[in-house]
LODOTOR-832137 format. One record per residue (C-alpha): residue number from 1; x, y, z. Coordinates in Angstrom, 2 decimals, padded with zeros to 5 digits, always signed. Each point is the difference from the previous one (the first is absolute). Layout:
% LODOTOR-832137
<node><zaro>NUM</zaro><px>X</px><py>Y</py><pz>Z</pz></node>
...
% end
This chain:
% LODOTOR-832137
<node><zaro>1</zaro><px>+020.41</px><py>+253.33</py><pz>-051.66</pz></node>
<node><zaro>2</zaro><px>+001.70</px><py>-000.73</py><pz>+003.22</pz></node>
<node><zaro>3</zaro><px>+000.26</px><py>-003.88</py><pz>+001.17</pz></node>
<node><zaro>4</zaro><px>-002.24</px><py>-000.55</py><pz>+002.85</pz></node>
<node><zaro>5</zaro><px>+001.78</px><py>-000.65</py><pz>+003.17</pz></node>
<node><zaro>6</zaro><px>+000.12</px><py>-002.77</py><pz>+002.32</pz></node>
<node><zaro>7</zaro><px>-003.14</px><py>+001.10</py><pz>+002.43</pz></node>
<node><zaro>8</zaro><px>-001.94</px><py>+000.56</py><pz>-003.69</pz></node>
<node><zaro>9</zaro><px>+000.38</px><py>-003.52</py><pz>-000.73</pz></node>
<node><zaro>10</zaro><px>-000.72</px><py>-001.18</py><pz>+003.49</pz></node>
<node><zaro>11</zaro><px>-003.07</px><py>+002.51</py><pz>-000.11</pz></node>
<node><zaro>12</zaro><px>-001.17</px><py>-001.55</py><pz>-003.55</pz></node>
<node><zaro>13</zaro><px>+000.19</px><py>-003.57</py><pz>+000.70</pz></node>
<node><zaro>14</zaro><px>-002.98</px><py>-001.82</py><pz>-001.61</pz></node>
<node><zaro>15</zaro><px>-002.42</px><py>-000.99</py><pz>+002.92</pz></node>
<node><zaro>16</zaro><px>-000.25</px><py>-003.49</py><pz>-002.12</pz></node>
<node><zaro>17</zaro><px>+003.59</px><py>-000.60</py><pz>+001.23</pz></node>
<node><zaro>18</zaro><px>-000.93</px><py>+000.21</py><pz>+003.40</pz></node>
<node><zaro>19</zaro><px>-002.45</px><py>-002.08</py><pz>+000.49</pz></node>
<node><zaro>20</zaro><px>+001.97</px><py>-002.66</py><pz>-002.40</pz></node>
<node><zaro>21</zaro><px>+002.65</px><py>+000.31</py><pz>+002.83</pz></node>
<node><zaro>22</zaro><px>-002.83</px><py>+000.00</py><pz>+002.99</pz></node>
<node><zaro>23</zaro><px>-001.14</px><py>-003.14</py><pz>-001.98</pz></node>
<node><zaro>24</zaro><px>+003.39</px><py>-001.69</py><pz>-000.21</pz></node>
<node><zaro>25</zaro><px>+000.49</px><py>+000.78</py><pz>+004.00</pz></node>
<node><zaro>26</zaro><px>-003.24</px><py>-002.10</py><pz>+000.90</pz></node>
<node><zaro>27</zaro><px>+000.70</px><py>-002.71</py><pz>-002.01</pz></node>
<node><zaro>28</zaro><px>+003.49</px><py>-000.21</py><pz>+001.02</pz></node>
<node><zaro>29</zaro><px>-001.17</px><py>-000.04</py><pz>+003.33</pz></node>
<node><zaro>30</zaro><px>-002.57</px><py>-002.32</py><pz>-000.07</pz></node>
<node><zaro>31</zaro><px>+002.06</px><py>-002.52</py><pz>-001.47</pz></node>
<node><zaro>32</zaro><px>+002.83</px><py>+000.36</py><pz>+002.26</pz></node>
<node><zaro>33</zaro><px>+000.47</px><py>-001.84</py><pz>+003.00</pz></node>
<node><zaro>34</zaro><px>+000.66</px><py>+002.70</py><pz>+002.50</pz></node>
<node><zaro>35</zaro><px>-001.25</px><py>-000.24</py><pz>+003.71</pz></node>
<node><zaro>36</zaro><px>+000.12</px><py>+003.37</py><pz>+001.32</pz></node>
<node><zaro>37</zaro><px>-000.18</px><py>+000.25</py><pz>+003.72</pz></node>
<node><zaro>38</zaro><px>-003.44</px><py>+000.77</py><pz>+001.66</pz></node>
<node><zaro>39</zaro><px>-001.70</px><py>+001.21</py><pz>+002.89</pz></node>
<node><zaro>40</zaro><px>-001.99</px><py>-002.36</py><pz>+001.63</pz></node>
<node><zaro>41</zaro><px>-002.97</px><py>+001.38</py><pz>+000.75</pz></node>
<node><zaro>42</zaro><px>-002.29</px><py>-001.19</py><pz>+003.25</pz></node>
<node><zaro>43</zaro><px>-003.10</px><py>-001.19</py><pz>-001.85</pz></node>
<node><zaro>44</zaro><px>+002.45</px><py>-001.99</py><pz>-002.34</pz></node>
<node><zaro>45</zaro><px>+001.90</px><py>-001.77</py><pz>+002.83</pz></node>
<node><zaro>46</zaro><px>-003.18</px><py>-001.00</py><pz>+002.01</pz></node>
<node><zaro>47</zaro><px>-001.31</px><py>-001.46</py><pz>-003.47</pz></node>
<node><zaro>48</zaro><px>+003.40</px><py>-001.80</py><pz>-000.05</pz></node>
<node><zaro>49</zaro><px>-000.10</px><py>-001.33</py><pz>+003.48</pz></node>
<node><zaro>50</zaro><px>-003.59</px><py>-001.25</py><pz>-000.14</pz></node>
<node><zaro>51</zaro><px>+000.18</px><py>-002.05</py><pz>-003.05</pz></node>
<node><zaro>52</zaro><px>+003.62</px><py>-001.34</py><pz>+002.19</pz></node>
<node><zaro>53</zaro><px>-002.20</px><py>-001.28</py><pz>+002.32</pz></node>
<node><zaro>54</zaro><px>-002.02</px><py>-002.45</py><pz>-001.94</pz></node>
<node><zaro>55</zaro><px>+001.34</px><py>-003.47</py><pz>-000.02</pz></node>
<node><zaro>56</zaro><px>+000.00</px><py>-002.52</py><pz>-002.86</pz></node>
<node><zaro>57</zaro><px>-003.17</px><py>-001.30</py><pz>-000.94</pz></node>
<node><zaro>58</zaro><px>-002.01</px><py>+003.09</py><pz>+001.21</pz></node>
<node><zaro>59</zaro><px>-002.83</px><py>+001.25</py><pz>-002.30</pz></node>
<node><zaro>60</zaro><px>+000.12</px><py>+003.83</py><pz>-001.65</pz></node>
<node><zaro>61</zaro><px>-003.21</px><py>+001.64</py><pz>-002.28</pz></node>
<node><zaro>62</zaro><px>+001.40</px><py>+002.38</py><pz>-002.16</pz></node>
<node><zaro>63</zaro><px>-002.95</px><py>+002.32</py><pz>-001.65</pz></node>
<node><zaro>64</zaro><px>+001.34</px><py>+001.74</py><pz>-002.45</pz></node>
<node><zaro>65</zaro><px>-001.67</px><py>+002.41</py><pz>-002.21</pz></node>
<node><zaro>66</zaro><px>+002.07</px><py>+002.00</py><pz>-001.86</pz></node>
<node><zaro>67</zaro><px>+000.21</px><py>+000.44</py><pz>-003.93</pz></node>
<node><zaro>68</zaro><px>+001.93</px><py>+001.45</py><pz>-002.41</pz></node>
<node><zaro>69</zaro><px>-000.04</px><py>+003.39</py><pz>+000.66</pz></node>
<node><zaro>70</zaro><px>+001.88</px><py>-000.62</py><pz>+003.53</pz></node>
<node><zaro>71</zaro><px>+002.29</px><py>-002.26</py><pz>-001.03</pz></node>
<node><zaro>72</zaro><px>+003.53</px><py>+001.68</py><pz>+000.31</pz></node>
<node><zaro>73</zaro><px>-000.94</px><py>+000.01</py><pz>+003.67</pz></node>
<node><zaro>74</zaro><px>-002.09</px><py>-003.04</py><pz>+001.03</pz></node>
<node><zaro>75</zaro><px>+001.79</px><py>-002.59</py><pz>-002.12</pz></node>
<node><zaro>76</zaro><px>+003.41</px><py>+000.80</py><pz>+001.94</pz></node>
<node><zaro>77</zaro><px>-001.97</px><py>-000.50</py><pz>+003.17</pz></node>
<node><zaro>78</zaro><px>-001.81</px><py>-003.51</py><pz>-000.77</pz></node>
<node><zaro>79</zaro><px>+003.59</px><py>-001.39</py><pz>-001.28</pz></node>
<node><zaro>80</zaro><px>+001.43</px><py>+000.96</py><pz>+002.84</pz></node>
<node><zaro>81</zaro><px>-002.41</px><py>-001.48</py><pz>+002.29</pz></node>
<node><zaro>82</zaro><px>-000.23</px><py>-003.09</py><pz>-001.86</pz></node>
<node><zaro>83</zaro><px>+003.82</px><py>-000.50</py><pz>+000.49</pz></node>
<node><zaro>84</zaro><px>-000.30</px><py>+000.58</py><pz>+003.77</pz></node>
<node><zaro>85</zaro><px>-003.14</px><py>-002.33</py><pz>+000.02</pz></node>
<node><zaro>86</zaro><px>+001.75</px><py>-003.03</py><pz>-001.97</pz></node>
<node><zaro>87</zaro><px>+002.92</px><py>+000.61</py><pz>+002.20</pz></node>
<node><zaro>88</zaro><px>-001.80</px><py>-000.32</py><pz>+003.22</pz></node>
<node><zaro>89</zaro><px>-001.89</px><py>-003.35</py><pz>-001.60</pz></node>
<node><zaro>90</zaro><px>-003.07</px><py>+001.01</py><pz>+000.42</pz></node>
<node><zaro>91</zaro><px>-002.89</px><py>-000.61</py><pz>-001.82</pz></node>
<node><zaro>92</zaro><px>-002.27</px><py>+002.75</py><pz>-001.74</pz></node>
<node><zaro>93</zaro><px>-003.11</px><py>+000.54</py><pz>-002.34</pz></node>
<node><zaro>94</zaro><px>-001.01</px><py>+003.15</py><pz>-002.14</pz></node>
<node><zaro>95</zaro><px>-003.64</px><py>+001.69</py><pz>-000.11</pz></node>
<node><zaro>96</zaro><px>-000.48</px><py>+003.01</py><pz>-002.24</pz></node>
<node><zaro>97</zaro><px>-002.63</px><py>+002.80</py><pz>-000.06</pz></node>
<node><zaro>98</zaro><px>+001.36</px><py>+001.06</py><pz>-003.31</pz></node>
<node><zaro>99</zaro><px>-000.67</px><py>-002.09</py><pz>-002.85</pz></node>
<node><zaro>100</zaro><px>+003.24</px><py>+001.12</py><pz>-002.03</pz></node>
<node><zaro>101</zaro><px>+001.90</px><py>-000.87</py><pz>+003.47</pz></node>
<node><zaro>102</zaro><px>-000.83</px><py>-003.48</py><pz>-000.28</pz></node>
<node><zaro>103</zaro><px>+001.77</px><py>-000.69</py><pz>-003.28</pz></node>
<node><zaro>104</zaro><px>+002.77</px><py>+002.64</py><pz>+000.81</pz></node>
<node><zaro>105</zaro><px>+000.33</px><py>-001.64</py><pz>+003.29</pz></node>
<node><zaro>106</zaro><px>-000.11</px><py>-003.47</py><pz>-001.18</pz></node>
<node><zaro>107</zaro><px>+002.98</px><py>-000.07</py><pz>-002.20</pz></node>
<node><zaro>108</zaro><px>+001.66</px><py>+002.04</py><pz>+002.10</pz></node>
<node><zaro>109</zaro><px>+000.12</px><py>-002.46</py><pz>+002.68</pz></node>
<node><zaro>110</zaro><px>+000.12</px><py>-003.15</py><pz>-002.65</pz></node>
<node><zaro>111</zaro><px>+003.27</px><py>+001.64</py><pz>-000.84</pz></node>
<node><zaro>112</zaro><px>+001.84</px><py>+000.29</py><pz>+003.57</pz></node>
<node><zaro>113</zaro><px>-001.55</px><py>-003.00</py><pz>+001.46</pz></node>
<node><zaro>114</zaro><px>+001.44</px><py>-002.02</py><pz>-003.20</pz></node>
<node><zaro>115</zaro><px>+003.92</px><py>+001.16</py><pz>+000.41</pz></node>
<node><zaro>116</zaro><px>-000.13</px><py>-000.59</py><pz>+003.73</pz></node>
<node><zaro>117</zaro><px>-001.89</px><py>-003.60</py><pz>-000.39</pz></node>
<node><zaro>118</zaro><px>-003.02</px><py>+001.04</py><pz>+001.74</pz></node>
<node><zaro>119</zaro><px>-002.99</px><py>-002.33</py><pz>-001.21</pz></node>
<node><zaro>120</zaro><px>-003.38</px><py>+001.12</py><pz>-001.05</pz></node>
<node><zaro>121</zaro><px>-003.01</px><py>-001.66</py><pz>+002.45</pz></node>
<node><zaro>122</zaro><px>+002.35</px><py>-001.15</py><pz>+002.34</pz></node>
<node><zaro>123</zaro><px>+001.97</px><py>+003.28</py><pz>+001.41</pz></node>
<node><zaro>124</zaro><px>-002.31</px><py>+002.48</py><pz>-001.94</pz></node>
<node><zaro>125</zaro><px>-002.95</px><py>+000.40</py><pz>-002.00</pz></node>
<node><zaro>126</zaro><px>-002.12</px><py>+003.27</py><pz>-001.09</pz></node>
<node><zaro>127</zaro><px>-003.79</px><py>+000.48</py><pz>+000.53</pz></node>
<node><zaro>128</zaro><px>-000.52</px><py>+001.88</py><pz>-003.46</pz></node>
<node><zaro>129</zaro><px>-002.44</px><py>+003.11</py><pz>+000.19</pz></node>
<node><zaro>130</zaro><px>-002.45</px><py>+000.98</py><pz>+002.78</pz></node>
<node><zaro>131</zaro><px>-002.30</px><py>+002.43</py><pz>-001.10</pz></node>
<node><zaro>132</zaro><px>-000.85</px><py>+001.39</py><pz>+003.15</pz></node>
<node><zaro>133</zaro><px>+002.69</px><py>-000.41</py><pz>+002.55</pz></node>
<node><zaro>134</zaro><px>-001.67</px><py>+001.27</py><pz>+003.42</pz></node>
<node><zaro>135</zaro><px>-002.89</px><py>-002.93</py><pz>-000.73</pz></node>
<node><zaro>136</zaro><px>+003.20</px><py>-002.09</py><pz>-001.02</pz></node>
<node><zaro>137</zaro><px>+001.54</px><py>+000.40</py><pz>+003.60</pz></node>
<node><zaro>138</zaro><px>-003.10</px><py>-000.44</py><pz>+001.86</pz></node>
<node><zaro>139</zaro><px>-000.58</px><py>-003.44</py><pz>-002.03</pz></node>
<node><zaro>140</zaro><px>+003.50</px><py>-001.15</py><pz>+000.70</pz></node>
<node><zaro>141</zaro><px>-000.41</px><py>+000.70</py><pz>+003.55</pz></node>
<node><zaro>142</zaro><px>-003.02</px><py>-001.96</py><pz>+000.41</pz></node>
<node><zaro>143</zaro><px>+001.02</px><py>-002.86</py><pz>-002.97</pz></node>
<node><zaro>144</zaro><px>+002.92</px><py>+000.53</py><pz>-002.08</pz></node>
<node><zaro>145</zaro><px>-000.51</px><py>-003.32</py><pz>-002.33</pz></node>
<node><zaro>146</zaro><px>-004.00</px><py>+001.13</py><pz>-000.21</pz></node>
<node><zaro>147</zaro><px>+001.24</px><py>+003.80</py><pz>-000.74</pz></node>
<node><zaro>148</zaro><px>+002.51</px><py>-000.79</py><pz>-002.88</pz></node>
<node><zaro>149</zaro><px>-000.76</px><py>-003.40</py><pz>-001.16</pz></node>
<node><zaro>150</zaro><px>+002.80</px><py>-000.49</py><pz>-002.38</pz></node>
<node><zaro>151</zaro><px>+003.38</px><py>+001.48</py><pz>-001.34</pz></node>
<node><zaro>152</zaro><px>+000.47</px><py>+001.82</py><pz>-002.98</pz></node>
<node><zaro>153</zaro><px>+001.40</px><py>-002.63</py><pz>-001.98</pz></node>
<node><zaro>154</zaro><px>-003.90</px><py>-001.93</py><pz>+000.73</pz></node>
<node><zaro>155</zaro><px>+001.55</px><py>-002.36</py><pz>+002.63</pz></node>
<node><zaro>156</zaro><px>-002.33</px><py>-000.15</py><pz>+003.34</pz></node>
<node><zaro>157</zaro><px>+001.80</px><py>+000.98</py><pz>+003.01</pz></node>
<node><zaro>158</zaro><px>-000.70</px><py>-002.55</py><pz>+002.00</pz></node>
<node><zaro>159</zaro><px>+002.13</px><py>-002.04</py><pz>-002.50</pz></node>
<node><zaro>160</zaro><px>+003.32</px><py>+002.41</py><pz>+000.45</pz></node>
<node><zaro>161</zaro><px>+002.27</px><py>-001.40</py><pz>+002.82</pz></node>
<node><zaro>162</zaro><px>+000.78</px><py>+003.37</py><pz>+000.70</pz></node>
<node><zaro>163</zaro><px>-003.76</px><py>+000.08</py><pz>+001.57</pz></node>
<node><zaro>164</zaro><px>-000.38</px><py>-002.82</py><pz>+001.74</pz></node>
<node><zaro>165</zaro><px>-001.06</px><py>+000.33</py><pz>+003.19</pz></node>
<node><zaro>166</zaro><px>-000.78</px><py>+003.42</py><pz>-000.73</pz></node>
<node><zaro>167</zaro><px>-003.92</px><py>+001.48</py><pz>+000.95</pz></node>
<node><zaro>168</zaro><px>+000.24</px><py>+003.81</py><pz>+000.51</pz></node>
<node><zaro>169</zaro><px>+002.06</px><py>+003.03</py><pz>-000.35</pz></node>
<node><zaro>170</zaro><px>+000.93</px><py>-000.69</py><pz>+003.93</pz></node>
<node><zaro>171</zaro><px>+002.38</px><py>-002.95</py><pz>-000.94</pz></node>
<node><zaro>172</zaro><px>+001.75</px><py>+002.75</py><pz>-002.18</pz></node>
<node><zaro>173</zaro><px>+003.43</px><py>+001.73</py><pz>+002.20</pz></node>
<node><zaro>174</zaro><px>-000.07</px><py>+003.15</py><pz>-002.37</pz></node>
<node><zaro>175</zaro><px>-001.63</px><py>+001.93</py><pz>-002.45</pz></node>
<node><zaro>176</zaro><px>+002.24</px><py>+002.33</py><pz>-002.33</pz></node>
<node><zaro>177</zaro><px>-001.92</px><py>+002.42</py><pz>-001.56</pz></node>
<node><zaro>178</zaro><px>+001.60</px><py>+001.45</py><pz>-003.75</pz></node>
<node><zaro>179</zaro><px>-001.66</px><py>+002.23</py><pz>-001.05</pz></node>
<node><zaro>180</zaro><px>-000.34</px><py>+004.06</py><pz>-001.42</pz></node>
<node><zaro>181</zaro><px>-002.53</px><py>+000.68</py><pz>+002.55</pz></node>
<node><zaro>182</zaro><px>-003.13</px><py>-000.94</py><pz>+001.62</pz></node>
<node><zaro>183</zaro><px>+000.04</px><py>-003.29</py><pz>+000.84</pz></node>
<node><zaro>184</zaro><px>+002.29</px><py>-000.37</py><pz>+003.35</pz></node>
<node><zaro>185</zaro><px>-003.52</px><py>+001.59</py><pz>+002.27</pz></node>
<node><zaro>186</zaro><px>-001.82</px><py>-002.80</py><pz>-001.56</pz></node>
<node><zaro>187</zaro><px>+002.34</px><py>-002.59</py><pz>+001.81</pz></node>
<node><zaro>188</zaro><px>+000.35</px><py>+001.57</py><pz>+003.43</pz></node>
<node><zaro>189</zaro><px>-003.92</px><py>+000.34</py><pz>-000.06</pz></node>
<node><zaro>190</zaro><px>-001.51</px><py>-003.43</py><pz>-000.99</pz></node>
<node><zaro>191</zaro><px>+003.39</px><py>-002.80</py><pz>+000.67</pz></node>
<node><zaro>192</zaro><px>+000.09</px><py>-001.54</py><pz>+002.88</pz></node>
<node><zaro>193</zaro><px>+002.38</px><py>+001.68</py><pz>+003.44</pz></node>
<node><zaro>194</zaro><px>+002.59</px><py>-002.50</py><pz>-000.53</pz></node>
<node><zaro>195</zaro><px>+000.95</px><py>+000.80</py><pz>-003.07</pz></node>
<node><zaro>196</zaro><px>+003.47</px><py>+002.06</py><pz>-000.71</pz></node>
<node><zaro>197</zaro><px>-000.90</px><py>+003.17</py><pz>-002.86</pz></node>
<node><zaro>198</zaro><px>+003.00</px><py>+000.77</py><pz>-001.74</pz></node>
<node><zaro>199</zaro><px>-000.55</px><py>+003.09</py><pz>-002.71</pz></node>
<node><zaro>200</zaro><px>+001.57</px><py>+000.78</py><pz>-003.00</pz></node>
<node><zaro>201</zaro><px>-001.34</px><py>+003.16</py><pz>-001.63</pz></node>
<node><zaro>202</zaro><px>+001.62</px><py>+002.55</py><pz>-002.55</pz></node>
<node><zaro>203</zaro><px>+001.75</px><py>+003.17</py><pz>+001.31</pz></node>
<node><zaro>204</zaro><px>-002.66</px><py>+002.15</py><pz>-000.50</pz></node>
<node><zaro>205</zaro><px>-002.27</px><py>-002.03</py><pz>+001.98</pz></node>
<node><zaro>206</zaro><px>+001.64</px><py>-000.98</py><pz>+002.78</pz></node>
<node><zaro>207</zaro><px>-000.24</px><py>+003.07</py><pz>+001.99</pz></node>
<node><zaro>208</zaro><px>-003.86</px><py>-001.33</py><pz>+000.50</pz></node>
<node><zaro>209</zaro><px>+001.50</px><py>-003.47</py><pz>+001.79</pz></node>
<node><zaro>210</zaro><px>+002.05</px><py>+001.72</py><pz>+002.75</pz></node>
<node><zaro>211</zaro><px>-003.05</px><py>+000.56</py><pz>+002.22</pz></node>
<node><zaro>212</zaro><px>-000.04</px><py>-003.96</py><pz>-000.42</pz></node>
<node><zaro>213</zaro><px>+003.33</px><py>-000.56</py><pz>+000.45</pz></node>
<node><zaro>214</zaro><px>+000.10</px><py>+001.95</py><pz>+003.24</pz></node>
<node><zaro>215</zaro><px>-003.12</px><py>-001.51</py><pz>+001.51</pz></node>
<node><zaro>216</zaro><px>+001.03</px><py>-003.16</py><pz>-000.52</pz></node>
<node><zaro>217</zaro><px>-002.51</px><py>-001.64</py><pz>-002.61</pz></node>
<node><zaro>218</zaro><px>+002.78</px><py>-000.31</py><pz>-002.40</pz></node>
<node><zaro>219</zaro><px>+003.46</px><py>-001.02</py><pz>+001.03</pz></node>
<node><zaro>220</zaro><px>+002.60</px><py>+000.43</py><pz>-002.79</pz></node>
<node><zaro>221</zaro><px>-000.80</px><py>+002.31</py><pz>-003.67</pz></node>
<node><zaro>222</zaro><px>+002.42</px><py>+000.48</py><pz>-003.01</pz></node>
<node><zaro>223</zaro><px>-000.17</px><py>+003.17</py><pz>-001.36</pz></node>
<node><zaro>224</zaro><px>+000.25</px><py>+000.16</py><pz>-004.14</pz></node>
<node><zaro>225</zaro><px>+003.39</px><py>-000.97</py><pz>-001.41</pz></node>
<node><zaro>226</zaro><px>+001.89</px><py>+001.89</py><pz>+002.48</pz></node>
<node><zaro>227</zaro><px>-001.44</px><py>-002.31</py><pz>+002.88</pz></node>
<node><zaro>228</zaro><px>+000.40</px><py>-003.23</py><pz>-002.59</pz></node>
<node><zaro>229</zaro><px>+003.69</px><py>+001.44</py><pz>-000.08</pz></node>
<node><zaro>230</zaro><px>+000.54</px><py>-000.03</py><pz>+003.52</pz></node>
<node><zaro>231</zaro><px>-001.71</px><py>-003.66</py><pz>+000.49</pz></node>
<node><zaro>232</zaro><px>+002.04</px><py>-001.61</py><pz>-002.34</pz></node>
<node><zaro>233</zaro><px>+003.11</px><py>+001.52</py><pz>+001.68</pz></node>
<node><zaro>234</zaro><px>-000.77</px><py>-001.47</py><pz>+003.31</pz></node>
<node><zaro>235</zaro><px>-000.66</px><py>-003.74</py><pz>-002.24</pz></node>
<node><zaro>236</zaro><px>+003.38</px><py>+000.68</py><pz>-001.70</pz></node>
<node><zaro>237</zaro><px>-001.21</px><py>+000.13</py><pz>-003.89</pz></node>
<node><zaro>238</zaro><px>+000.17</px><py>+002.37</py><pz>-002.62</pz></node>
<node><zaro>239</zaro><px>-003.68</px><py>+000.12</py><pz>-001.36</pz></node>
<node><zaro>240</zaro><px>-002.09</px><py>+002.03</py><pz>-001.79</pz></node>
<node><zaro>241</zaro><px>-000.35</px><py>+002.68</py><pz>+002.47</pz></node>
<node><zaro>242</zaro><px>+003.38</px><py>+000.60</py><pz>+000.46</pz></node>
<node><zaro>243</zaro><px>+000.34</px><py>+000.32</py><pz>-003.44</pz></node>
<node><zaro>244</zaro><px>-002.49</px><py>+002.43</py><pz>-000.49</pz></node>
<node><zaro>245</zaro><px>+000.88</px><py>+002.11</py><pz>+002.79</pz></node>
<node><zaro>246</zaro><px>+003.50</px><py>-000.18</py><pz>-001.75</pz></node>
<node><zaro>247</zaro><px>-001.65</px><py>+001.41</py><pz>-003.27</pz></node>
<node><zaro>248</zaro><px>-001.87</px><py>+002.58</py><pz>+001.73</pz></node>
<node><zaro>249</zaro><px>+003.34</px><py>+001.22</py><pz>+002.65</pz></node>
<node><zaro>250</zaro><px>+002.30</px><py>+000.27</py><pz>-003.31</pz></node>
<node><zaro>251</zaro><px>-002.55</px><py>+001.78</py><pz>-002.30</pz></node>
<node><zaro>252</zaro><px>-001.25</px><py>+002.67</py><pz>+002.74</pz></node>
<node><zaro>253</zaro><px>+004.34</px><py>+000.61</py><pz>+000.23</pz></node>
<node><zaro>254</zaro><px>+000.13</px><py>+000.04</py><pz>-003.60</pz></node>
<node><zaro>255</zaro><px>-002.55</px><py>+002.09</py><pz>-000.33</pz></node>
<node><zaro>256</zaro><px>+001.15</px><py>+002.50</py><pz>+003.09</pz></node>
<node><zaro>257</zaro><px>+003.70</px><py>+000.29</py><pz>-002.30</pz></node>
<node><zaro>258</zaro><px>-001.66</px><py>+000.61</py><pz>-003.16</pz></node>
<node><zaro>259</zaro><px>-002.18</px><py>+003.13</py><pz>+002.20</pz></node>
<node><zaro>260</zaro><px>+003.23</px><py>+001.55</py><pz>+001.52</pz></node>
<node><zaro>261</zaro><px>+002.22</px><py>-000.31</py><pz>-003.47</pz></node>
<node><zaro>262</zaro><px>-002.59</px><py>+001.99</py><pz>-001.78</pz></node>
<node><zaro>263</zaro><px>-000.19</px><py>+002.40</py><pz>+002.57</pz></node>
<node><zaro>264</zaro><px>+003.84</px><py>-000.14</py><pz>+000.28</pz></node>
<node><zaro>265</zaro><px>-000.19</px><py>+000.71</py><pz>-003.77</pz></node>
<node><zaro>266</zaro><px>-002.29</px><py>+003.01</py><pz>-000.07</pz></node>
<node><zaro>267</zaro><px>+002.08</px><py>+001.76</py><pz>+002.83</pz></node>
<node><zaro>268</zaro><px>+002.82</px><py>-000.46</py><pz>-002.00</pz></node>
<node><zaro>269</zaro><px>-001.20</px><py>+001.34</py><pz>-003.13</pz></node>
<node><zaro>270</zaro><px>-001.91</px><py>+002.77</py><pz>+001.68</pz></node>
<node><zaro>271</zaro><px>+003.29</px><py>+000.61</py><pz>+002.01</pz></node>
<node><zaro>272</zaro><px>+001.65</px><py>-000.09</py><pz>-004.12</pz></node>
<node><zaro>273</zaro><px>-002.49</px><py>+002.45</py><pz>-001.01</pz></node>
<node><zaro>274</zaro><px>+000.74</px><py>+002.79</py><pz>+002.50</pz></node>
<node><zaro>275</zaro><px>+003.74</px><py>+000.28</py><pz>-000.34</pz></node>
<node><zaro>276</zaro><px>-000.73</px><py>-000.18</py><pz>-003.67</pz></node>
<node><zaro>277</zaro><px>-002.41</px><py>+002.99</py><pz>+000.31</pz></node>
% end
C-alpha cells in the first residue's frame, strides 16, 4: 500500500479539526485587545456628533427592547452609548417594550454605571416594562409621572432626583431607540418635535431606517456590531463591538485559507494523478 501523500492528508483532514481551530480563532479574538481600524460610516458620525452636543445635566430616554436573541449586536451598542452618555454627564432613564429587556437591560447598565461612579436615581434610573409602548409615549407626552408612576425597583418617580422638575417627554433632549426592529416609527410618530431620535437597529434591519435617516426624523443610527465598532472608535475604547467584529474579520479569513488550501490540495493531487497515469 502506498503512503498517502501530502495533498491526501490535507484532503482527509477531519472536519472536527476545523472547526476546533475556527473555534480557537474566535475566542482568541474576542479576548484580545485589538482595535482594528474602521471606516466611519455617516449615520455613525452624526450619532456621534449629536450625543456631542448635549451638555451636562441634559436628560436622555433610552427604550430599549431587545432580548436575548439580538444580543451579540445590541449589547455592543447600549455599552457604547452608555459610555458616551456618562462621559457627556448627562442624565438618562430606560423604558422597555420587551419584558426580558428590562432585566437584561437593567444589569447591564447597573454594571457600567457602577465602574464609572454613576449613581442610581440621581444620574439614571429605569422605568421597568411598558406593555404597550405607542400608549406609553402618548402618556409621557401628556404626563410622564401619571404615565409611569414608579421605577422598577418600586420607588415613585417623583421621588428620583433624576426627575425632578421633570413633567413630559418634552423636557427629554433625546430618545435612543435599541432595538431589533419596530419600535424607532413609534417615536417619530407620537414624541414630541423637539425631541432628537437616535436609532440603533441590527444589520439586517437597518436598511428600513435610511428613509428616516435621510428625511430627517432620525439623526444618527448604529448599524449591528459593525456600526457599534465604528462608534466606539470615534470614543477611543475597545468594546464589545470591536471585539466581535474582530472575531467575525479573523474567522471569515480563516475560513477563506482553509477554502483555497483544499482546493490548492485537490489540484495538486489531481495534477499527481495525471503524470502518474
Amino acid at each position: 500500500m502506498q503512503p498517502q501523500t501530502i495533498w491526501q492528508r490535507m484532503l482527509g483532514i477531519d472536519r472536527r479539526l476545523l472547526y476546533l481551530l475556527l473555534f480557537v480563532n474566535i475566542v482568541v479574538f474576542l479576548l484580545a485587545p485589538l482595535r482594528m481600524p474602521a471606516s466611519i460610516s455617516p449615520p455613525v458620525q452624526k450619532f456621534y456628533d449629536e450625543i456631542e452636543k448635549l451638555q451636562p445635566g441634559d436628560l436622555v430616554m433610552i427604550s430599549s427592547n431587545w432580548s436575548a436573541s439580538t444580543i451579540a449586536e445590541n449589547q455592543p451598542q447600549l455599552e457604547a452609548v452608555l459610555t458616551h452618555l456618562m462621559r457627556k454627564q448627562v442624565r438618562f432613564t430606560f423604558v422597555s417594550n420587551e419584558a426580558q429587556s428590562r432585566d437584561i437591560s437593567l444589569r447591564l447598565a447597573e454594571r457600567i454605571t457602577q465602574g464609572a461612579g454613576y449613581e442610581y436615581g440621581t444620574q439614571w434610573a429605569h422605568f421597568g416594562f411598558v406593555p404597550n409602548l405607542i400608549v406609553a409615549i402618548k402618556g409621557m407626552v401628556n404626563d410622564l409621572p401619571s404615565t409611569v408612576k414608579q421605577d422598577v425597583r418600586g420607588t415613585a418617580i417623583t421621588r428620583l432626583p433624576v426627575m425632578q422638575g421633570v413633567k413630559s417627554l418634552s423636557d427629554y433632549k433625546m430618545v435612543i431607540d435599541v432595538t431589533p426592529s419596530g419600535t424607532v416609527p413609534n417615536w417619530i410618530s407620537y414624541s414630541p418635535k423637539n425631541l432628537v431620535i437616535l436609532y440603533c437597529p441590527t444589520s439586517v434591519m437597518a436598511a428600513e431606517a435610511y428613509t428616516y435617516l435621510d428625511s430627517g426624523q432620525i439623526k444618527g443610527m448604529i448599524t449591528g456590531a459593525k456600526g457599534a465598532q465604528e462608534y466606539e472608535q470615534l470614543l477611543n475604547i475597545v468594546g464589545l463591538g470591536t471585539r466581535f467584529m474582530n472575531a467575525i474579520s479573523f474567522s471569515h479569513v480563516l475560513i477563506i485559507a482553509f477554502i483555497l488550501l483544499g482546493n490548492f490540495a485537490m489540484l495538486m493531487q489531481r495534477i499527481q494523478l495525471s503524470r502518474e497515469d
